[in-house]
C-alpha positions in Angstrom: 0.0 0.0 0.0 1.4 3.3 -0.8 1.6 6.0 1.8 0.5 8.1 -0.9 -3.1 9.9 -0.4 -5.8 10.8 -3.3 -6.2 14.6 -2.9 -8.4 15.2 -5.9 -11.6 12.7 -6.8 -12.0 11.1 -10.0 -14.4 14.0 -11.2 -12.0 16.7 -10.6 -9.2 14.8 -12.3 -11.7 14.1 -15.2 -12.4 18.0 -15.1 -9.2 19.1 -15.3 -8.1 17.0 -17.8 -11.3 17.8 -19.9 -10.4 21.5 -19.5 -6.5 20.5 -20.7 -7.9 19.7 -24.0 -10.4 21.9 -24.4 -7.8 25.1 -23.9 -4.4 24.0 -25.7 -5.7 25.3 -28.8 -5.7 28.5 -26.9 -1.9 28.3 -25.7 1.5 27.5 -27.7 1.5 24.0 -26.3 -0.2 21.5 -24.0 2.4 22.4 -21.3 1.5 25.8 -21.2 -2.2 24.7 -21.3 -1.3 22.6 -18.4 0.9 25.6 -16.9 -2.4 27.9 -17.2 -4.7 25.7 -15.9 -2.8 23.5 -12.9 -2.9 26.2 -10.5 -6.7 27.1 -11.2 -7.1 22.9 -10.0 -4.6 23.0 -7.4 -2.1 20.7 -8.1 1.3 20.8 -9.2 1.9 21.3 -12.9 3.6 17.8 -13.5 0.7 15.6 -11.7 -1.4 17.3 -14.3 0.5 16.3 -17.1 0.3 12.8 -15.6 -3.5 12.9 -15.3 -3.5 13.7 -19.2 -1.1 11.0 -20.3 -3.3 8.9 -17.7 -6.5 9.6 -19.7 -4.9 9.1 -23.1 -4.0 5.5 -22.3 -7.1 4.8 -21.2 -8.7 6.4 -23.9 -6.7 4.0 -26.0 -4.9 7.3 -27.7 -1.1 6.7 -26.1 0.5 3.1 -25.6 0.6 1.7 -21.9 -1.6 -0.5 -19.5 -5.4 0.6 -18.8 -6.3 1.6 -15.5 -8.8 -1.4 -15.2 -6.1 -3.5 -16.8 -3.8 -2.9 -14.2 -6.1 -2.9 -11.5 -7.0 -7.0 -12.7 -3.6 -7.6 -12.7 -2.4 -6.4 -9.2 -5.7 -8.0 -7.8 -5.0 -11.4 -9.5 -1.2 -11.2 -8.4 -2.2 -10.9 -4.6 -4.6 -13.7 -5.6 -1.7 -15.6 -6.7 0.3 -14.7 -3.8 -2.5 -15.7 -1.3 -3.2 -19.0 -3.3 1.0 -20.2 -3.4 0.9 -19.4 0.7 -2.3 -21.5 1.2 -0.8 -24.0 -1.1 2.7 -24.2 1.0 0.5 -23.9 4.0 -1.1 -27.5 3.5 2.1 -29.0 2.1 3.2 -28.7 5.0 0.3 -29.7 7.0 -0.3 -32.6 5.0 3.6 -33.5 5.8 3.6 -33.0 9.4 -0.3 -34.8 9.6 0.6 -37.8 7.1 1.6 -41.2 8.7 5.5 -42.6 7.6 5.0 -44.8 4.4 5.0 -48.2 6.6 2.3 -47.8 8.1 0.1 -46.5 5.2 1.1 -49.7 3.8 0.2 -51.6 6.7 -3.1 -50.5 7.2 -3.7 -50.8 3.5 -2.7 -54.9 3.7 -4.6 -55.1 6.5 -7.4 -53.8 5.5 -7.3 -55.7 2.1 -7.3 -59.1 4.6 -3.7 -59.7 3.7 -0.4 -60.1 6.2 1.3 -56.4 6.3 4.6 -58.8 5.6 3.8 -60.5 2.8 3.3 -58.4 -0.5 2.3 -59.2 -3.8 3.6 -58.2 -7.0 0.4 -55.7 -7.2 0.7 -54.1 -4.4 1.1 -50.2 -5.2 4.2 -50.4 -2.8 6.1 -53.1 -5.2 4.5 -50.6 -8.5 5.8 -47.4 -6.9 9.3 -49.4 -6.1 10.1 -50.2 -9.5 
């Protein structure tokens, strides 16, 4: 999480960049557009000009990564992140909680009716074995 706040809402962002394009035609270039305008929003010249390139990439006119696009993605990488924890979280579980391979096999003779001893050529121990 950034320790970064939001000072300005999504509308006034939207407002200012609106007003950006409406007025360059006015000025000798979009940066003194953005110059004449930043100061009537507020904010510092150069968070401005990133609002506008902001709004251009969404607006599919500049190259880059959406804003919903990169939302999915940072929600599907904590996803991810949660999922490999919970994943290493019962590997281990199931290591710690599983009996040692003798007695799995064992109880598995045993409970076919057969001596734990004596194996049989299919018996998954002997199939795993060679």
């Amino acid at each position: 999480m950034s320790n970064t706040r939001n000072r300005f809402s999504p509308e006034v962002r939207a407002r200012a960049v609106r007003m950006v394009m409406e007025h360059q035609g006015e000025h000798t270039s979009r940066w003194t557009a953005i110059e004449s305008i930043a100061p009537k929003i507020g904010c510092a010249t150069q968070t401005l000009h990133n609002w506008i390139k902001r709004a251009e990439i969404d607006d599919g006119g500049r190259p880059g990564v959406t804003t919903d696009a990169a939302a999915k993605l940072k929600a599907l990488e904590r996803e991810n992140k949660e999922l490999r924890q919970a994943n290493e979280i019962l590997r281990k579980a199931s290591a710690y909680f599983a009996p040692p391979l003798g007695i799995c096999c064992a109880i598995a003779c045993r409970a076919m009716g057969r001596s734990s001893t004596a194996h049989s050529r299919d018996d998954c121990f002997h199939h795993s074995a060679s």
